[in-house]
C-alpha positions in Angstrom: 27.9 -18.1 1.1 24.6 -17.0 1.8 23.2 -14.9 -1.9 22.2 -10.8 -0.7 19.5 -10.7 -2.9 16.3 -13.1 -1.7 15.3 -16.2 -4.6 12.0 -15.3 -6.4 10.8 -18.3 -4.2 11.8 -17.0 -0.3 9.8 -13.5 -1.6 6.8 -15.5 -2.6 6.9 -17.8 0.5 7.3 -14.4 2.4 4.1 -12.7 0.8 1.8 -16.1 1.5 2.7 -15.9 4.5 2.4 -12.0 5.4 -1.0 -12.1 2.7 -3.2 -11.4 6.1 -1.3 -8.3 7.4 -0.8 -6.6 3.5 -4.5 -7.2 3.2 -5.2 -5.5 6.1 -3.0 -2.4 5.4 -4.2 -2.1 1.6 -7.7 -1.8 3.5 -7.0 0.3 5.7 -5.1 2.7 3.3 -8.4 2.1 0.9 -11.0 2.9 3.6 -9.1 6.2 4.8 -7.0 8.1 2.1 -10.3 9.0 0.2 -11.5 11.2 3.2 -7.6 12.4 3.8 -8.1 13.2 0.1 -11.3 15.1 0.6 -10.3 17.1 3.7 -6.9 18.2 2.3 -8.1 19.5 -0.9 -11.1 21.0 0.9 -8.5 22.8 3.1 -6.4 24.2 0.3 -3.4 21.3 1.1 -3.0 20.0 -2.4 0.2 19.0 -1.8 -1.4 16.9 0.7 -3.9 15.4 -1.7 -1.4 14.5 -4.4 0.7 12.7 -1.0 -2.9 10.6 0.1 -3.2 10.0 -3.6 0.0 8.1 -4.3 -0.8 6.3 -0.7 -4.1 5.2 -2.4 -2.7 4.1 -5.6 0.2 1.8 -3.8 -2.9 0.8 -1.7 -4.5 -0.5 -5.0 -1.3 -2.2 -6.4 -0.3 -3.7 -2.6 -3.9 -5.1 -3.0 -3.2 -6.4 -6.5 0.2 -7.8 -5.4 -0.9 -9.6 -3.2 -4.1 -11.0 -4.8 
């Protein structure tokens, strides 16, 4: 019977193999949430802001991740 929770190993294999795409999204998110940032808070959204934040700061750790 197949386990439901994925080895340490299959989730590393998985990342290696993804690194490319993550990169690429981490980059993205990098590039663009600052401005999001800007705008929002220049338009009174600070809701917004704190939202692009967190987006930036799993950015950062999905960069870190996947190293």
């Amino acid at each position: 019977m197949a386990d439901k929770f994925p080895t340490k190993s299959s989730f590393s294999t998985w990342r290696k193999r993804h690194r490319y795409a993550l990169q690429a999204i981490a980059l993205i998110l990098g590039v663009l949430a600052p401005f999001g940032i800007y705008f929002a808070l220049v338009g009174g959204l600070g809701w917004l802001g704190v939202l692009l934040f967190g987006l930036l700061a799993i950015a950062m750790l999905l960069t870190v991740w996947v190293g």
